[in-house]
C-alpha positions in Angstrom: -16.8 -17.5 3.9 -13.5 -15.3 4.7 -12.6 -16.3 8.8 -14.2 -13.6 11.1 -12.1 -12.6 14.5 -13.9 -12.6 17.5 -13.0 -9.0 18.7 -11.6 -7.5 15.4 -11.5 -3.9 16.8 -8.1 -3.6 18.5 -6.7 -5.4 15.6 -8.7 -3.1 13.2 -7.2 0.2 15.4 -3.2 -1.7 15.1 -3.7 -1.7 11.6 -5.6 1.7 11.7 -2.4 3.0 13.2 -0.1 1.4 9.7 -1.9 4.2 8.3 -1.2 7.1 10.2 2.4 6.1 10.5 2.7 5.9 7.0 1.1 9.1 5.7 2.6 11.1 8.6 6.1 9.8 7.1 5.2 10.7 3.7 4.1 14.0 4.6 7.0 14.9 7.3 9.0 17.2 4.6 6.0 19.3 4.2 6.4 20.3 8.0 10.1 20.4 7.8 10.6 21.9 4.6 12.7 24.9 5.6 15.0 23.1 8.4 15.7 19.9 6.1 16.2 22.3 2.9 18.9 24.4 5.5 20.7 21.3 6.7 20.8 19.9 3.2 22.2 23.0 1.8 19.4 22.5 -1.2 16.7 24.4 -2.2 13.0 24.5 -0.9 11.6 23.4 -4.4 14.3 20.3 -4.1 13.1 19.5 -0.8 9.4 19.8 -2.2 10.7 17.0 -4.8 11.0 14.4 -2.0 7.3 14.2 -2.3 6.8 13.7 -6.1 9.9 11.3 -5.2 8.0 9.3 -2.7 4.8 9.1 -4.8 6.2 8.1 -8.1 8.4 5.5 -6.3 5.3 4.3 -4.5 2.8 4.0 -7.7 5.0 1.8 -9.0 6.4 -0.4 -6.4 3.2 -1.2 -5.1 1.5 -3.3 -7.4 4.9 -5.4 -8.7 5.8 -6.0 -5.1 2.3 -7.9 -5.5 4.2 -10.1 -6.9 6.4 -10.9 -4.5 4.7 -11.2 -1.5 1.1 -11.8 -2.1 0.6 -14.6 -0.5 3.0 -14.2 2.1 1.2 -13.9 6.1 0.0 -10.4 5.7 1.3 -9.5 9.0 4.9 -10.2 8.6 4.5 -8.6 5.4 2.9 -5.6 7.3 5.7 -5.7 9.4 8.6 -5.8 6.9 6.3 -2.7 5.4 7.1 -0.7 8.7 10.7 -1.7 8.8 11.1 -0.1 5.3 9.2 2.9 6.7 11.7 2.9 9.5 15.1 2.9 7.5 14.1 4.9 5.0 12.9 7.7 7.3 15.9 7.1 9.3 18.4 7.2 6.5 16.3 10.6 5.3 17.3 11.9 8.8 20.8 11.4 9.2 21.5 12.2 5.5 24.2 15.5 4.8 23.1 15.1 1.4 20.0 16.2 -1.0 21.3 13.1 -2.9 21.2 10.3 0.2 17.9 12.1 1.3 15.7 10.9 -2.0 17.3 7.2 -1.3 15.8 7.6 1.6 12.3 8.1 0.5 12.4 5.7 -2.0 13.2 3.5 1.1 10.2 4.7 2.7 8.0 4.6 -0.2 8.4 1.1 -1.0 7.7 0.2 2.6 4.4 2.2 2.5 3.4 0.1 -0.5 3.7 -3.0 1.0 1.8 -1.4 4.4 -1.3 0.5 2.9 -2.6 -2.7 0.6 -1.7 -5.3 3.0 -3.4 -3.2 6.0 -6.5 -2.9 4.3 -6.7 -6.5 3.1 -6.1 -7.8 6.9 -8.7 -5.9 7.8 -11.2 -6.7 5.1 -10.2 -10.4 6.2 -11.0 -9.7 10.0 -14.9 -9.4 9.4 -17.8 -11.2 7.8 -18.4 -9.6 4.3 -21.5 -7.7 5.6 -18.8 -5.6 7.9 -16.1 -5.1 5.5 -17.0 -1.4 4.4 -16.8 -0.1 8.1 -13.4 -2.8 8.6 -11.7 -0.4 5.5 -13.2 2.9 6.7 -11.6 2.0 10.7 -8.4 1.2 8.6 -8.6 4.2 6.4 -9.1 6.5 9.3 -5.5 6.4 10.1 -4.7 8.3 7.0 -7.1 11.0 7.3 -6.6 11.9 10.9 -2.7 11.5 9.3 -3.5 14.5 7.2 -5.1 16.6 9.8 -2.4 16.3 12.4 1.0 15.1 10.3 2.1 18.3 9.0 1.3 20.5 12.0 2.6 17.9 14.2 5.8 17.6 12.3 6.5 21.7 12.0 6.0 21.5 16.0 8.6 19.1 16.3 10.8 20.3 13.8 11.1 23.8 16.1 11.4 21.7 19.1 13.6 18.9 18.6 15.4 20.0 15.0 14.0 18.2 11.8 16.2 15.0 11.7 15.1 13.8 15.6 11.7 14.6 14.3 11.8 12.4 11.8 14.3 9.6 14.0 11.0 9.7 16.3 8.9 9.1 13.8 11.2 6.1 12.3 10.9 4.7 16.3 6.7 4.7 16.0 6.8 2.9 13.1 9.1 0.2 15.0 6.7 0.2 18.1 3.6 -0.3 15.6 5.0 -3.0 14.3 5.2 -4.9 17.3 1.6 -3.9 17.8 0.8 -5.4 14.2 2.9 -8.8 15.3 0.8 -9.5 18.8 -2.0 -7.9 18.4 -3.9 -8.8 14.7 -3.9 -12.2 13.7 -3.4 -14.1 11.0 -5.4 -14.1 8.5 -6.0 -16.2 5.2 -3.4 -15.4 3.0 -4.4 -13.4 -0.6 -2.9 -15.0 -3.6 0.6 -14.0 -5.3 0.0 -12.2 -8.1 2.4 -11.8 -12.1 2.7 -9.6 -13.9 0.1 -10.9 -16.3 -2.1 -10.4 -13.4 -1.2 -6.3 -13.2 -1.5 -6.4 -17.0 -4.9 -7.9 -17.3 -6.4 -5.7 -15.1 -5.0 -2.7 -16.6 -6.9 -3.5 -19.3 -9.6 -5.4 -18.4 -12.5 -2.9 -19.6 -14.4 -3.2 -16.1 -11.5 -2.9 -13.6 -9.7 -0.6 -15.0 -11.6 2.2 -15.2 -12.9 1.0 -11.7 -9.1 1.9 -10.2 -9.0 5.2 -12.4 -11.8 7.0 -10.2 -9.4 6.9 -8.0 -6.5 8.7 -9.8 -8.6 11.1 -11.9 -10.7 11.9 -8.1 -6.9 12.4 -6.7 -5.9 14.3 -9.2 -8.7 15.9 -8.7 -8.3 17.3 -5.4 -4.9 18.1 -5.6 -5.5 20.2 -8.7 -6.5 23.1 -6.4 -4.9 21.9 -3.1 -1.1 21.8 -3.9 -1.7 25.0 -3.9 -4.2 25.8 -1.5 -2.8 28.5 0.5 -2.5 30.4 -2.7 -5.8 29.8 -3.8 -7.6 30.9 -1.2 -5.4 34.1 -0.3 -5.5 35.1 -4.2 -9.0 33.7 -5.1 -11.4 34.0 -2.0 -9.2 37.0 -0.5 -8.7 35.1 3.0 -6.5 37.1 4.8 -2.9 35.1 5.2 -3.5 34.5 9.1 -7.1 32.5 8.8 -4.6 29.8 6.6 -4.2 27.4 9.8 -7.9 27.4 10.6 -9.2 26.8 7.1 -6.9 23.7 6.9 -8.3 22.5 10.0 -11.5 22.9 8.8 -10.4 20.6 5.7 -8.7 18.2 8.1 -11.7 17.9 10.2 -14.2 17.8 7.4 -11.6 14.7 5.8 -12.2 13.1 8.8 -16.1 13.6 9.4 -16.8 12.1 5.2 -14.2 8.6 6.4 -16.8 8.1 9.5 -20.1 9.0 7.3 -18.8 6.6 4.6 -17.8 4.0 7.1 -21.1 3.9 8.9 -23.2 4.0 5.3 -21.5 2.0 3.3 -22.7 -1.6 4.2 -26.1 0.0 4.7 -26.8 1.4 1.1 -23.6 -0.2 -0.8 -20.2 1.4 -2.7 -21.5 2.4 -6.0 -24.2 5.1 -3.9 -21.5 6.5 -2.0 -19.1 6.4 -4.6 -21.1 8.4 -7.3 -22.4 10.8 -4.5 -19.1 11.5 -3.5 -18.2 12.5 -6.8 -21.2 14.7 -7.7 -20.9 16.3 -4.6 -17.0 17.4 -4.5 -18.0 18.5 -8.7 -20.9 20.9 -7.3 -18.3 21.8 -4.6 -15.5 22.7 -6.9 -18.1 24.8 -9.0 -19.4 26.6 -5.7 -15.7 27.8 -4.8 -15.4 29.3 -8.3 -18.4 31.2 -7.9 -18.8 32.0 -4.4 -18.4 35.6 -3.0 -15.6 35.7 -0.6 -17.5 35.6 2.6 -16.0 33.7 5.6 -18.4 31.8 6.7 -19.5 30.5 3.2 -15.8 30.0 2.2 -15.1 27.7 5.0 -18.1 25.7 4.7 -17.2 25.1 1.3 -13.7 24.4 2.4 -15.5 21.8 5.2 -18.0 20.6 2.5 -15.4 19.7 -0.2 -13.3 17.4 2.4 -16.4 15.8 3.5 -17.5 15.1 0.2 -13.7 13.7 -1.4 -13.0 11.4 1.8 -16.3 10.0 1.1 -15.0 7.8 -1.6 -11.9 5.8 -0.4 -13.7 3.3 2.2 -16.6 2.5 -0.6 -14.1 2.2 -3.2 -12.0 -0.5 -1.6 -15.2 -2.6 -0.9 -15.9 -2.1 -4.3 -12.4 -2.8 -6.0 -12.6 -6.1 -3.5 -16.0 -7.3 -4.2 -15.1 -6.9 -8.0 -12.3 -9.9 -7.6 -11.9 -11.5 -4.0 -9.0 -13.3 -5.2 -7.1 -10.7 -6.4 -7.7 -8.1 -3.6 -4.6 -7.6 -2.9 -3.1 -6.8 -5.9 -6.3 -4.8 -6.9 -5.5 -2.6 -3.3 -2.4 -2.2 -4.4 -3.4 -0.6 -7.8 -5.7 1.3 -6.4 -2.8 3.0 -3.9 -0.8 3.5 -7.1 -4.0 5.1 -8.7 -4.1 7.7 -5.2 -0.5 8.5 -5.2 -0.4 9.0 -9.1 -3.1 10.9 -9.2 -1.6 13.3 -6.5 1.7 13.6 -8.7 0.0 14.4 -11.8 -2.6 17.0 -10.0 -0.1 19.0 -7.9 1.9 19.3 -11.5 -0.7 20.3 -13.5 -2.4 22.7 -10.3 1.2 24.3 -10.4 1.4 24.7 -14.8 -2.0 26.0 -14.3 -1.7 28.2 -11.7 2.0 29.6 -13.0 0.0 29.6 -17.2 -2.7 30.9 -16.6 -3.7 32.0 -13.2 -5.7 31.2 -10.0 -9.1 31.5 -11.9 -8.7 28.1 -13.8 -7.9 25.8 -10.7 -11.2 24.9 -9.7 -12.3 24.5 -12.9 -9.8 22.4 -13.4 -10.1 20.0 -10.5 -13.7 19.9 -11.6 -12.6 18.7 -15.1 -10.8 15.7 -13.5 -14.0 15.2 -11.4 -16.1 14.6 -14.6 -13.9 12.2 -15.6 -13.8 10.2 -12.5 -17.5 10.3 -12.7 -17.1 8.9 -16.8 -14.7 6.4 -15.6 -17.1 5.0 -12.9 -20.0 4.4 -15.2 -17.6 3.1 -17.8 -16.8 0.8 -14.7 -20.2 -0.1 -14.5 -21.0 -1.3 -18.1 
């Protein structure tokens, strides 16, 4: 049995905090998009590729970087992780150029996909196996409360301070957490290093593949309709432009109310329940936003109910992925990142073809297309 901490839940917070350092780093150019694209002299669609930059980047780093420090003490790999996070938000800050700029994200990309596997892993490691659902969704948490605060708190600091101290502020947290990671989690047993064989064979191994695609097709998924949300709902469910903010909080705080359902509930009735019903439940949401009437209150309770129902998933599905091969958790935490982030590139590109083909009308049909074959790839998972 894996070596249980006496008092895991600081630890679990430290490593809690990996996460919301990371995604509020990945997501900073959304906030700043219109100072950084000035003081690059580039365009706003440029600075919008920093993000497919930082998600293709990280899709495939994480997994081969499984190779090289797999078995290495998970916290100085953490903290190496944050380092990269560091630099390569720095570098993105002091950069003239558009060109130095996407170094820099690359920087930080492949330091956020040696953080978000390894963070999840030490935590799975901190508690008995009965625990380990709740251990991922306290770890997890950091990202969603990431994407309810990051881009808001970013745009604030971009008027205040100017973009690049913004993000030179954000390269110092990452610092600070990581001297939080070194004293305050402990070590833990060390995962195993994996080859390439190793990513190979589980690509297509005919029960673990299709495991780590609910993941991409769910991402892919949301972002379908998401990327471009403000559109959607202006066009679509005629919100009027001002009620944007307040709708996004109400997905923020829904994102954050599905991580603490699923982290209470799943050690109580297992990953596959909450998985599946997560699924069904963001389909018949996607399916309700194409046919509701555009009434506030229903269009923000659909809003609240589809962020409930998609961050339902992620703290089941690591359990899951981990309980499949113990051994190999690592390597199978960092497919399953790769699986998120591409599944956020390819939806935000085909949400945009979509939306510039054909129109607003086919998003959510779309997103609920991906959904079905989430749901396929999940029984073919279970076979």
């Amino acid at each position: 049995m894996e070596k249980t901490h006496p008092a895991p839940n600081l630890s679990l917070a430290v490593l809690s905090s990996c996460y919301f350092i990371l995604a509020v780093a990945s997501l900073a150019v959304i906030g700043l998009l219109v100072p950084m694209a000035e003081g690059l002299s580039a365009t706003k669609s440029e600075i919008a590729y920093l993000v497919a930059a930082f998600s293709i980047t990280n899709a495939i780093a994480a997994p081969v970087l499984q190779t090289v420090v797999g078995d290495w003490d998970r916290r100085w790999v953490i903290l190496i992780g944050l380092v990269g996070i560091a630099i390569g938000t720095a570098i993105t800050a002091i950069a003239t150029q558009y060109g130095v700029a996407v170094l820099g994200r690359m920087i930080l990309a492949v330091g956020a996909a040696i953080v978000g596997p390894m963070a999840s892993s030490a935590g799975a490691s901190l508690v008995d196996v009965s625990q380990r659902g709740m251990a991922l969704g306290k770890v997890f948490a950091g990202m969603t409360i990431a994407t309810v605060s990051g881009v808001p708190l970013t745009a604030v600091g971009g008027d205040l301070i100017g973009w690049r101290a913004t993000l030179l502020v954000i390269a110092a947290f990452a610092l600070v957490i990581g001297v939080a990671v070194w004293a305050l989690v402990p070590e833990t047993e060390r995962g195993n290093r994996a080859r390439l064989a190793d990513i190979r064979e589980i690509l297509t191994d005919h029960i673990l593949a299709p495991a780590i695609s609910v993941t991409a097709f769910q991402m892919a998924g949301q972002l379908a309709t998401y990327a471009v949300i403000a559109v959607y709902l202006v066009e679509w469910l005629q919100m009027p432009s001002e009620w944007l903010p307040f709708a996004l909080i109400t997905f923020g705080v829904g994102g954050i109310a599905g991580n603490i359902f699923a982290m209470r509930m799943v050690d109580r009735v297992g990953p596959d329940v909450l998985i599946l019903g997560s699924l069904m439940c963001t389909g018949v949401v996607f399916i309700g936003i194409q046919v509701t009437v555009a009434i506030p209150w229903i269009v923000f309770s659909l809003l609240g109910a589809w962020a409930v129902a998609s961050m339902v998933l992620f703290a089941p599905q690591q359990t899951r992925l981990i309980g499949m091969r113990p051994e190999m958790a690592n390597l199978l935490l960092a497919l399953n990142g790769s699986a998120v982030y591409g599944g956020m590139a390819v939806g935000s590109a085909v949400g945009g073809y979509v939306y510039g083909a054909v129109g607003v009308f086919w998003l959510a049909p779309t997103s609920a297309i991906f959904v079905v074959l989430a749901i396929g790839a999940f029984f073919l998972s279970k076979r």
